[in-house]
C-alpha positions as protocol buffer text, in pm:
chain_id: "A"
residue {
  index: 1
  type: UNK
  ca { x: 3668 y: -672 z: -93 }
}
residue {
  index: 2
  type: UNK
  ca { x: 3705 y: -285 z: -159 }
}
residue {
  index: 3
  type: UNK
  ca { x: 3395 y: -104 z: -66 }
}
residue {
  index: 4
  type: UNK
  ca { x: 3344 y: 236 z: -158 }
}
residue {
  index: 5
  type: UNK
  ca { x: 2978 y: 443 z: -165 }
}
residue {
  index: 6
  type: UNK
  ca { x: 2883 y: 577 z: -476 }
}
residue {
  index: 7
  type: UNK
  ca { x: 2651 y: 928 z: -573 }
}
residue {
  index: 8
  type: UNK
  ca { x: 2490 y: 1000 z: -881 }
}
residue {
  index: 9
  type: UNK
  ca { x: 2385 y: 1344 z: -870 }
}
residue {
  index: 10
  type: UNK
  ca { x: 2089 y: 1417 z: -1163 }
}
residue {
  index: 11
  type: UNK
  ca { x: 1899 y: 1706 z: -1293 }
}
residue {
  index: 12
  type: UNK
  ca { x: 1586 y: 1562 z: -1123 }
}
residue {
  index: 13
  type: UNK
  ca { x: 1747 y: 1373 z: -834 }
}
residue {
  index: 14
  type: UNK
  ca { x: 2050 y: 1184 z: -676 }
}
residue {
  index: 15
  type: UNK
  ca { x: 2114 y: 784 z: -614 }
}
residue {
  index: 16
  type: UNK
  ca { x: 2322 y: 670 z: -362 }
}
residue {
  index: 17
  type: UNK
  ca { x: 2467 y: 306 z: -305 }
}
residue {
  index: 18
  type: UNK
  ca { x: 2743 y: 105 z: -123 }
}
residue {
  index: 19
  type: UNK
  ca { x: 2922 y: -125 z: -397 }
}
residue {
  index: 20
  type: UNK
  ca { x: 3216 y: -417 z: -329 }
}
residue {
  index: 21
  type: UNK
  ca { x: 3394 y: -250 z: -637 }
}
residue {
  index: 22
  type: UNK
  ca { x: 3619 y: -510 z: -699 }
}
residue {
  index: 23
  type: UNK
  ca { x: 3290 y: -704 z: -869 }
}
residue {
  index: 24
  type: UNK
  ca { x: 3073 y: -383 z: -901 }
}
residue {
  index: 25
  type: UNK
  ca { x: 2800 y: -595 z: -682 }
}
residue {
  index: 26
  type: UNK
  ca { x: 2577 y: -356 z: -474 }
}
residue {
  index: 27
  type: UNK
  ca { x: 2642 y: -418 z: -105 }
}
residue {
  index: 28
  type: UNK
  ca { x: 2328 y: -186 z: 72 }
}
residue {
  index: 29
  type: UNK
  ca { x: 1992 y: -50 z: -20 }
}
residue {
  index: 30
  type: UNK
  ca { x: 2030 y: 104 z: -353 }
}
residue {
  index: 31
  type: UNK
  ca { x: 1876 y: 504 z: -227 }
}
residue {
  index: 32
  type: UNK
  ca { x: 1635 y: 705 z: -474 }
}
residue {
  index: 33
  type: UNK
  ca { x: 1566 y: 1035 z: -397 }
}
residue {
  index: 34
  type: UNK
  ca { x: 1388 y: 1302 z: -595 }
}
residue {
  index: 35
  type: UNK
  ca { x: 1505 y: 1681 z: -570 }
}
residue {
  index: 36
  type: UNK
  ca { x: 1165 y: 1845 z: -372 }
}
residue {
  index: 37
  type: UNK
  ca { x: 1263 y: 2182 z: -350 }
}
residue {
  index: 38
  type: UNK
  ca { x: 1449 y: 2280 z: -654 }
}
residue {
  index: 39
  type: UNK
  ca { x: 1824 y: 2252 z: -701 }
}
residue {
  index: 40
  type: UNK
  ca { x: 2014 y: 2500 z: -567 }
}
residue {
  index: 41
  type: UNK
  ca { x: 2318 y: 2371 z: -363 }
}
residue {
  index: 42
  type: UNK
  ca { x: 2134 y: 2455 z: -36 }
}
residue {
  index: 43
  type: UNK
  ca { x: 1846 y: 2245 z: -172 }
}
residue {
  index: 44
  type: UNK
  ca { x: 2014 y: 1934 z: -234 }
}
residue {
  index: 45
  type: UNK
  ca { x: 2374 y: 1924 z: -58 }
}
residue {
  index: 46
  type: UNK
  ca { x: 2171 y: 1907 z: 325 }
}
residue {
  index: 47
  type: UNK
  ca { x: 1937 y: 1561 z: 186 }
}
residue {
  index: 48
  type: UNK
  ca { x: 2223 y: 1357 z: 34 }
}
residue {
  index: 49
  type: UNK
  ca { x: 2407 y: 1419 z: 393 }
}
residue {
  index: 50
  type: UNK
  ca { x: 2122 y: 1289 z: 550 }
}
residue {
  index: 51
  type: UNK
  ca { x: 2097 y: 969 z: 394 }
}
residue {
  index: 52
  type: UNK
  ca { x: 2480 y: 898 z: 395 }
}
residue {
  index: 53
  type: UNK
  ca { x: 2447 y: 938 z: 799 }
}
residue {
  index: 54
  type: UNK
  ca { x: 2136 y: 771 z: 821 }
}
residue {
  index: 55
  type: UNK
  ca { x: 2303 y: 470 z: 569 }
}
residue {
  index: 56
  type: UNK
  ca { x: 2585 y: 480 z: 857 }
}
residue {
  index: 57
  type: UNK
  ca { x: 2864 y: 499 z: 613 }
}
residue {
  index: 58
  type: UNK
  ca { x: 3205 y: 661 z: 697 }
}
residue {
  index: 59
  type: UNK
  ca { x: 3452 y: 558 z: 446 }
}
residue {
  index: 60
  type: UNK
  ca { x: 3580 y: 619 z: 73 }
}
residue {
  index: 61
  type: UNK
  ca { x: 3275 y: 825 z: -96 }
}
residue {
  index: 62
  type: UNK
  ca { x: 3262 y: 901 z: -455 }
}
residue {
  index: 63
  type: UNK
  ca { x: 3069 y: 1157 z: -646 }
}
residue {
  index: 64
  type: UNK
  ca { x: 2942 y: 1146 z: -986 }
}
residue {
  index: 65
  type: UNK
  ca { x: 2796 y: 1531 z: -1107 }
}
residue {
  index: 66
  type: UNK
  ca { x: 2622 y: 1657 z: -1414 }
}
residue {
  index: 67
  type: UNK
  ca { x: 2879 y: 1886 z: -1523 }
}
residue {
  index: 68
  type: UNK
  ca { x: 3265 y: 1919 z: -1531 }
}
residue {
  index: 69
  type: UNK
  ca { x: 3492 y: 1869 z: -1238 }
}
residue {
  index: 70
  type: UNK
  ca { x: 3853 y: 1961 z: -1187 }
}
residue {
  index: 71
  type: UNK
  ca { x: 3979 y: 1853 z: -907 }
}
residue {
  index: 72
  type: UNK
  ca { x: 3659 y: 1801 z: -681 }
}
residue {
  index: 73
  type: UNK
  ca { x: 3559 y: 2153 z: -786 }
}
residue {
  index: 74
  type: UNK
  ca { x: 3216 y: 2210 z: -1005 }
}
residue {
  index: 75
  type: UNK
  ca { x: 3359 y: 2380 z: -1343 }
}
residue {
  index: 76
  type: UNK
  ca { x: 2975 y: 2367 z: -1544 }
}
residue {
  index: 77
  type: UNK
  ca { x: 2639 y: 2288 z: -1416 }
}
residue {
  index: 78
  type: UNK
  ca { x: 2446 y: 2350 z: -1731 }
}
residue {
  index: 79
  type: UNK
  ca { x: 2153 y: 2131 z: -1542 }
}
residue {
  index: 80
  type: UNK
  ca { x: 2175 y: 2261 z: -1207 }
}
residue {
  index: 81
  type: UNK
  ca { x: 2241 y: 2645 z: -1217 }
}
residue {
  index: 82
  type: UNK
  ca { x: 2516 y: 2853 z: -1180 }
}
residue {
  index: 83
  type: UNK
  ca { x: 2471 y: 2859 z: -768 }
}
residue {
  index: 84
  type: UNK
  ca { x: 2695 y: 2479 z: -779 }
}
residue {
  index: 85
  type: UNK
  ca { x: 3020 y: 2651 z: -1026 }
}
residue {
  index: 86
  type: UNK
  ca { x: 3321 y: 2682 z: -764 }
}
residue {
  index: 87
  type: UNK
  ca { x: 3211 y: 2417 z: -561 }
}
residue {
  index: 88
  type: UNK
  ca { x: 3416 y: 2231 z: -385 }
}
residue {
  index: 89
  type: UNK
  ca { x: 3173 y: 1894 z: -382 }
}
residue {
  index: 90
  type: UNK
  ca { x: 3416 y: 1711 z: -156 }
}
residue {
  index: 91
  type: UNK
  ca { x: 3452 y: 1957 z: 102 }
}
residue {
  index: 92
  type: UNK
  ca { x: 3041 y: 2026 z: 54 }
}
residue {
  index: 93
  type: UNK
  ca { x: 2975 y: 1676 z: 88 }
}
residue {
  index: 94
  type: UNK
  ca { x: 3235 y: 1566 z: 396 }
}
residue {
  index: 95
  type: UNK
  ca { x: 3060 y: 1471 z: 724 }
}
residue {
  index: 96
  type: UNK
  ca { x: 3266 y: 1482 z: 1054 }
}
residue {
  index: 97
  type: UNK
  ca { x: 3579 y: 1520 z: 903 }
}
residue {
  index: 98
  type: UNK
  ca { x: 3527 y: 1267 z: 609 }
}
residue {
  index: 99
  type: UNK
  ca { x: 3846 y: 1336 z: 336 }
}
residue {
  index: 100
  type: UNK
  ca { x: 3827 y: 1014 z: 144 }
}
residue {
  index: 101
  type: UNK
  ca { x: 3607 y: 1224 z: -149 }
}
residue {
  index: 102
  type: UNK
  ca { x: 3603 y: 1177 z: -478 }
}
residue {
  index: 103
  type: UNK
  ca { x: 3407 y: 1395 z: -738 }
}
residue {
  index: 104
  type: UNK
  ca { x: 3400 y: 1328 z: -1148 }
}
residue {
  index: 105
  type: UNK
  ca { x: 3181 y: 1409 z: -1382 }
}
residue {
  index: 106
  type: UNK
  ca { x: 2872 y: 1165 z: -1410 }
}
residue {
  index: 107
  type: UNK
  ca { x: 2863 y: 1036 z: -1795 }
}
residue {
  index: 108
  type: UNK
  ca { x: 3257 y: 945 z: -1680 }
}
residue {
  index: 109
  type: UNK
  ca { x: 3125 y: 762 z: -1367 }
}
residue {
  index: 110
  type: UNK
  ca { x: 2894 y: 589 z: -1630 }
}
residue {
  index: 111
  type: UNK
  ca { x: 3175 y: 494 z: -1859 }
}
residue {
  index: 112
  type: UNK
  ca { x: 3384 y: 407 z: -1641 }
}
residue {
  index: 113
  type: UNK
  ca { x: 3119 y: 136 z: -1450 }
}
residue {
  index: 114
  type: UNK
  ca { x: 3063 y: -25 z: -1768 }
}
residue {
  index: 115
  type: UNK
  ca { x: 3434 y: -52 z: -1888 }
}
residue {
  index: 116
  type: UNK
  ca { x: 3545 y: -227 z: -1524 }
}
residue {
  index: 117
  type: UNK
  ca { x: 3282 y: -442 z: -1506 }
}
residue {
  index: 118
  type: UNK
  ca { x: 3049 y: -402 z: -1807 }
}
residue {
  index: 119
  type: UNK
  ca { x: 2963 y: -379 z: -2157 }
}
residue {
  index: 120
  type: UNK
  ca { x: 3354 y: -225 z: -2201 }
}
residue {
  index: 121
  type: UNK
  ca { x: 3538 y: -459 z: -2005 }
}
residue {
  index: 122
  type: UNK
  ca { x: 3697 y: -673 z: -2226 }
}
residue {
  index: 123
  type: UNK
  ca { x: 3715 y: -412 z: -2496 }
}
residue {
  index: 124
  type: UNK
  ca { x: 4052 y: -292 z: -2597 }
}
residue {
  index: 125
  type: UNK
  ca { x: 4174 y: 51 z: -2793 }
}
residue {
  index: 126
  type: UNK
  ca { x: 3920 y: 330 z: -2738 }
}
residue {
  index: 127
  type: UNK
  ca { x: 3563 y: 313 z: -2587 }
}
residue {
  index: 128
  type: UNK
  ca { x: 3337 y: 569 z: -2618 }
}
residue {
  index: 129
  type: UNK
  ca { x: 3051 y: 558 z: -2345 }
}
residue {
  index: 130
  type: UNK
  ca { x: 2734 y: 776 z: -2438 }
}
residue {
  index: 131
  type: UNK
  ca { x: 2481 y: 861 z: -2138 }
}
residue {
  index: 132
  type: UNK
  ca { x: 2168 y: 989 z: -2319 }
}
residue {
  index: 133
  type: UNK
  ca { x: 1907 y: 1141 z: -2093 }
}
residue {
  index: 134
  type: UNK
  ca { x: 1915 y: 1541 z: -1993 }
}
residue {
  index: 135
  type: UNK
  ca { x: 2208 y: 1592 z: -2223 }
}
residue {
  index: 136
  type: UNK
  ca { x: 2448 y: 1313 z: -2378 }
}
residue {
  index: 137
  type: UNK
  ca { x: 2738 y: 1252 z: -2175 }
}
residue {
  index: 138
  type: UNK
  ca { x: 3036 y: 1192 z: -2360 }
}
residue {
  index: 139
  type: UNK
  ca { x: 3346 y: 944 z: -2196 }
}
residue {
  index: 140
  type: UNK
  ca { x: 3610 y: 817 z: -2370 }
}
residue {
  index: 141
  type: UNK
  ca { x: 3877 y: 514 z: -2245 }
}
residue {
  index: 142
  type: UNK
  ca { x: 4169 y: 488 z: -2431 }
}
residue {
  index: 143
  type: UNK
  ca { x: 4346 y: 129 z: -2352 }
}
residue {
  index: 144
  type: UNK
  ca { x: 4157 y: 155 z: -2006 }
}
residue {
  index: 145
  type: UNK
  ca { x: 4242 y: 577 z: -1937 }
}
residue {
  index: 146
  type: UNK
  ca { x: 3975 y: 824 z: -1878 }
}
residue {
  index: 147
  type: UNK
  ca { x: 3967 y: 1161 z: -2080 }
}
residue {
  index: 148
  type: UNK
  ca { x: 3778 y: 1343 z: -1815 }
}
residue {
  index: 149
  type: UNK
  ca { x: 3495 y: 1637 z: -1857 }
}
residue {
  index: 150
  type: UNK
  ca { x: 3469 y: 1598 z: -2245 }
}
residue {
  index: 151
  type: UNK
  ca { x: 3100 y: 1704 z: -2296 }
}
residue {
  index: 152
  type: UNK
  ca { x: 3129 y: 1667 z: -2644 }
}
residue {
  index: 153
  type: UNK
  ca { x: 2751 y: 1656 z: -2666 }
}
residue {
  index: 154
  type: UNK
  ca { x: 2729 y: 2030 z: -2584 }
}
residue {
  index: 155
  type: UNK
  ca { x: 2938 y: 2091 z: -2958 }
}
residue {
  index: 156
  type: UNK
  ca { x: 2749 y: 2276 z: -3215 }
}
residue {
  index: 157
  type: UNK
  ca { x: 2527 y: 2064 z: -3431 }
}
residue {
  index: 158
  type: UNK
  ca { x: 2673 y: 2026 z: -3782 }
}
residue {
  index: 159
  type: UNK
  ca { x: 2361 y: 2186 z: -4008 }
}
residue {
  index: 160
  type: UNK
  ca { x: 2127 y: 2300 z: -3705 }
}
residue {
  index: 161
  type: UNK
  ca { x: 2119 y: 2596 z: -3439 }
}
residue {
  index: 162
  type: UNK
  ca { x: 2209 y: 2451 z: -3115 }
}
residue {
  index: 163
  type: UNK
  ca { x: 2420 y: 2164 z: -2927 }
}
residue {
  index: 164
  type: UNK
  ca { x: 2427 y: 1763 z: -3076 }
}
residue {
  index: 165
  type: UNK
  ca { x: 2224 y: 1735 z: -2729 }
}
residue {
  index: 166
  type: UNK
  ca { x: 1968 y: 1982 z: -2817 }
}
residue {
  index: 167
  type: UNK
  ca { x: 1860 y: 1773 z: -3077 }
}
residue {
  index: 168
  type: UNK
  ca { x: 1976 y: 1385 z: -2996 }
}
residue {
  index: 169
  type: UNK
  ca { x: 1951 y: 1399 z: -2646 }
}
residue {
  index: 170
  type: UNK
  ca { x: 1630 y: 1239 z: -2438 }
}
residue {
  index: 171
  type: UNK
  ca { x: 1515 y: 1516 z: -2322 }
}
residue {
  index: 172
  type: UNK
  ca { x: 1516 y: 1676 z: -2707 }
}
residue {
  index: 173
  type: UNK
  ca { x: 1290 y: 1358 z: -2828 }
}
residue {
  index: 174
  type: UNK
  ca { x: 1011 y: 1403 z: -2496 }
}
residue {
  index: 175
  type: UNK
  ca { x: 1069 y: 1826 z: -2560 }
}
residue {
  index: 176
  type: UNK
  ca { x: 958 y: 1791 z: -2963 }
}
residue {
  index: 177
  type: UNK
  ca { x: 794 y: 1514 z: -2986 }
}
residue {
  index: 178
  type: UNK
  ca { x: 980 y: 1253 z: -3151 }
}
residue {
  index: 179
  type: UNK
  ca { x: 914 y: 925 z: -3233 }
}
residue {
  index: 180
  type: UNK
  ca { x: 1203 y: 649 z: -3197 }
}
residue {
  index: 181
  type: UNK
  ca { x: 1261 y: 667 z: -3627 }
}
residue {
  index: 182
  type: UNK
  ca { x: 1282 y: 1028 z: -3555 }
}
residue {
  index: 183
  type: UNK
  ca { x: 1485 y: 1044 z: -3306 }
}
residue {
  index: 184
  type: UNK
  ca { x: 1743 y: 791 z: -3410 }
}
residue {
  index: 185
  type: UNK
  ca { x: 1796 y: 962 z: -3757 }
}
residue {
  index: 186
  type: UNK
  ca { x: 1893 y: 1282 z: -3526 }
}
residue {
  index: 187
  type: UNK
  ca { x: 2106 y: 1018 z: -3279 }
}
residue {
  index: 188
  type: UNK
  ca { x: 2268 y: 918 z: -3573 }
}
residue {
  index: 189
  type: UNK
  ca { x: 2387 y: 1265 z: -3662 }
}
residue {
  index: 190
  type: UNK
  ca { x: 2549 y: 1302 z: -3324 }
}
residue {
  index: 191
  type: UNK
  ca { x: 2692 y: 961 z: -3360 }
}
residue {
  index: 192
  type: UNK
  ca { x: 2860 y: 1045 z: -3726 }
}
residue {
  index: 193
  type: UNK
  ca { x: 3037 y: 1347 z: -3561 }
}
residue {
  index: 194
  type: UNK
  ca { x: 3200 y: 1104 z: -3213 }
}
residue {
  index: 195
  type: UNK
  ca { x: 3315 y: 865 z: -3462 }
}
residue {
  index: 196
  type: UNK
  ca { x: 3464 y: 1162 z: -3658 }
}
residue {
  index: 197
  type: UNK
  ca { x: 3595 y: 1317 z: -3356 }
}
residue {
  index: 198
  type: UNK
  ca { x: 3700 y: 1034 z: -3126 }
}
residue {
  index: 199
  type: UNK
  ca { x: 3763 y: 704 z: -3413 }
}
residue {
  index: 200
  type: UNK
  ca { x: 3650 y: 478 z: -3088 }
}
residue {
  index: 201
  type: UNK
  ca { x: 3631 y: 72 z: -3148 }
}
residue {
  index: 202
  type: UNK
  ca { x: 3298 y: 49 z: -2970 }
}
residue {
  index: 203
  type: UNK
  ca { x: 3016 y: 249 z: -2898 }
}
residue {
  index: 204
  type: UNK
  ca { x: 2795 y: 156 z: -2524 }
}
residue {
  index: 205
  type: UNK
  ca { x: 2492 y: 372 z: -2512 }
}
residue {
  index: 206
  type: UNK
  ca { x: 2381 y: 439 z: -2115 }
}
residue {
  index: 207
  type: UNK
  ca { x: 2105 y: 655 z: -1984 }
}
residue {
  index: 208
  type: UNK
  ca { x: 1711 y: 623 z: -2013 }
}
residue {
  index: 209
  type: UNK
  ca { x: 1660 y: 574 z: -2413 }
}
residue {
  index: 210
  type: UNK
  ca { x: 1835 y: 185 z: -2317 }
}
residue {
  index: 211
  type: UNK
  ca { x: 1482 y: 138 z: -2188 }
}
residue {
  index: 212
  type: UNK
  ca { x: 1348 y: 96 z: -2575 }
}
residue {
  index: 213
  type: UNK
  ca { x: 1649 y: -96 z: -2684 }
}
residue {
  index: 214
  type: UNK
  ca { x: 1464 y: -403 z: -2800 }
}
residue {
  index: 215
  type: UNK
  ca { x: 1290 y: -128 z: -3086 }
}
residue {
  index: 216
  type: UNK
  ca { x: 1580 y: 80 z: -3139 }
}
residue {
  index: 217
  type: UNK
  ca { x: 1843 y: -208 z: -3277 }
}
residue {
  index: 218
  type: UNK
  ca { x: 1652 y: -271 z: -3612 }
}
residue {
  index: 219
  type: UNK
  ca { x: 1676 y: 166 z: -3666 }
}
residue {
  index: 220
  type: UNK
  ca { x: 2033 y: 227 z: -3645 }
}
residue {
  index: 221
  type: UNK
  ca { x: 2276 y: 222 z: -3924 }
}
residue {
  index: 222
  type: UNK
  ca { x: 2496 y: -57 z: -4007 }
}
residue {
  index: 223
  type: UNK
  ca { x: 2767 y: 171 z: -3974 }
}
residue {
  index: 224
  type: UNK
  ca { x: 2762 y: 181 z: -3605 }
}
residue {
  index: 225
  type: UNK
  ca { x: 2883 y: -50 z: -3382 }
}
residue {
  index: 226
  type: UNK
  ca { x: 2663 y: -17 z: -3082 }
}
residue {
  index: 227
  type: UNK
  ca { x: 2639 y: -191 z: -2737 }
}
residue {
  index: 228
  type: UNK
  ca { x: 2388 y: -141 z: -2428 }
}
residue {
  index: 229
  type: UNK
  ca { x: 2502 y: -69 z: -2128 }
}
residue {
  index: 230
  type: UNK
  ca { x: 2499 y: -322 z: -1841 }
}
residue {
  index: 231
  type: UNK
  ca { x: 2453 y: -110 z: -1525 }
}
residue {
  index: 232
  type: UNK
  ca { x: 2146 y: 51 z: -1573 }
}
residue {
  index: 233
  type: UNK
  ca { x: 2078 y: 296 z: -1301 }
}
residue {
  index: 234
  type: UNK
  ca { x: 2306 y: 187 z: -1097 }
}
residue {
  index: 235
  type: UNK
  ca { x: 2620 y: 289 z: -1352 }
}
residue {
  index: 236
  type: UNK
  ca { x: 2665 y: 616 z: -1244 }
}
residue {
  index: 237
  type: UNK
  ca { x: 2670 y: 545 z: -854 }
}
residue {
  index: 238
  type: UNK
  ca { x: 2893 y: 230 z: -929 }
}
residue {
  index: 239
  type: UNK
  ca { x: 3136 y: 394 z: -1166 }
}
residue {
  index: 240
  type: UNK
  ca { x: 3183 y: 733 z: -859 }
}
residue {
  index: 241
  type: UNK
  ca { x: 3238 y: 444 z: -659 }
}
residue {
  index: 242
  type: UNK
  ca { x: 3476 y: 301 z: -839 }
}
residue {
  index: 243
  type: UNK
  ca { x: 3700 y: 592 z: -943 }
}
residue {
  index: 244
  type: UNK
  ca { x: 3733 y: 692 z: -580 }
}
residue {
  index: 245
  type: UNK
  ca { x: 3867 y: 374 z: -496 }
}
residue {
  index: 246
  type: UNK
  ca { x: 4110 y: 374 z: -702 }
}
residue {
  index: 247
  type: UNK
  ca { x: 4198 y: 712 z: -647 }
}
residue {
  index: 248
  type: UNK
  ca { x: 4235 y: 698 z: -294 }
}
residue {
  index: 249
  type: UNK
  ca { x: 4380 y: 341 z: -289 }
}
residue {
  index: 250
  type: UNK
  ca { x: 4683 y: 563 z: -468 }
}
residue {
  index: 251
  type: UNK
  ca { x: 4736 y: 831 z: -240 }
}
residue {
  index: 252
  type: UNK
  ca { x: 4756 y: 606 z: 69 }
}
C-alpha cells in the first residue's frame, strides 16, 4: 500500500484526504473546509497547516491548485488573486521540514484520479478530462501522459466576447441564469472547439454540473462521446495524491 495525502485547493474552499493510491480508496476522514476570511495566501495557507498537523500526517503530500503550476510554483490564480502568483506551494505548505511536496494544477489532479482508477482507466489513445465548476478545467492523457496547465477553457469563445468558461462554465449557468437546455447548447460550443483542438477518444466530465447528470444525457449531441466522472469530490484530492506518489516514488 502507497499512501500519500491529497489537497484540493478551490475558489470557495480546500479538501484534504489520506488515500492508499494504489486503489484510490480513502484511508482517513475525508476534511471540508470553507475559506472564512477571504483568499489571500495568508488567509488560507495557515488553516490547511492546521488540519494536516491536527490529521497527524508527515509523509508524501500532494497539492492540487486552481491555476497553473510549474514546478511547485503558482504561474495563474485567475480564482484566487494575484497575492498566490510566485508561490512556491511546496515550500508554503511544508511543516517541520516536510520535502515530499507535490503541487499540479487541480482539473489535472481531476483527470488524472479518474484515468488511474476511474472513468479513464481502461481507456486508451487520448482522454480529455473536463472539470466544470468556477471555470472548466481542461486535462488531457495521451496513452496514460499528462499535458500539464492547459486551461484551454480560458481560450476565446468562437462567436462571443469572453473565455469558453465565461459562457459554459458552472458558474456562467448560476451567473445568467441558465437552464440545463441552455446551458448545454453553450457546453456544446466549448465541447466542438476540445474535439477540434485536442481529437481525444473520450470525453469524462468532472466538477459540480455531474450532480444533474441523470437530466443532462438526453440534451447532448450524438456527436459527443461523454462519460461521468467516478470520483466525485474526492477526484481532485485523490488525483494530488496520486501524482505525488508517483513523483516522489521516482526521485528516491
Amino acid at each position: 500500500m502507497v499512501q500519500s495525502m491529497g489537497i484540493d485547493i478551490g475558489g470557495s474552499g480546500f479538501r484534504i484526504g489520506i488515500f492508499d493510491c494504489t486503489t484510490g480508496v480513502l484511508q482517513s476522514d475525508f476534511i471540508q473546509r470553507h475559506h472564512t476570511n477571504g483568499v489571500h495566501p495568508t488567509a488560507i495557507l495557515p488553516n490547511i497547516r492546521s488540519e494536516i498537523r491536527g490529521m497527524n500526517w508527515n509523509g508524501i503530500i500532494g497539492i492540487g491548485f486552481p491555476g497553473a503550476v510549474e514546478k511547485g510554483v503558482v504561474k495563474t490564480a485567475p480564482n484566487l488573486g494575484k497575492a498566490w502568483i510566485g508561490l512556491d506551494l511546496s515550500a508554503e505548505i511544508g511543516i517541520d521540514g516536510m520535502n515530499d511536496i507535490v503541487a499540479m494544477n487541480d482539473a489535472d489532479a481531476v483527470g488524472t484520479a479518474e484515468v488511474t482508477h476511474g472513468a479513464g482507466k481502461s481507456v486508451k489513445g487520448t482522454v480529455l478530462t473536463l472539470t466544470v465548476g468556477t471555470g472548466i478545467g481542461t486535462t488531457i492523457h495521451r496513452h496514460g501522459t499528462l499535458e500539464p496547465n492547459l486551461e484551454y477553457g480560458l481560450k476565446p469563445h468562437p462567436f462571443k466576447e469572453g473565455s469558453l468558461e465565461d459562457h459554459a462554465s458552472g458558474r456562467a449557468r448560476a451567473v445568467n441564469g441558465l437552464t440545463l437546455r441552455q446551458w448545454v447548447d453553450e457546453f456544446q460550443v466549448a465541447l466542438e472547439c476540445f474535439y477540434e483542438w485536442f481529437q481525444p477518444d473520450t470525453v469524462i466530465v468532472s466538477g459540480g454540473i455531474t450532480e444533474h447528470w441523470g437530466d443532462l444525457g438526453s440534451l447532448f449531441s450524438d456527436q459527443f462521446q461523454l462519460s461521468k466522472a467516478i470520483h466525485g469530490q474526492h477526484a481532485g484530492a485523490l488525483g494530488a495524491a496520486i501524482q505525488a506518489s508517483k513523483l516522489t516514488d521516482s526521485t528516491n
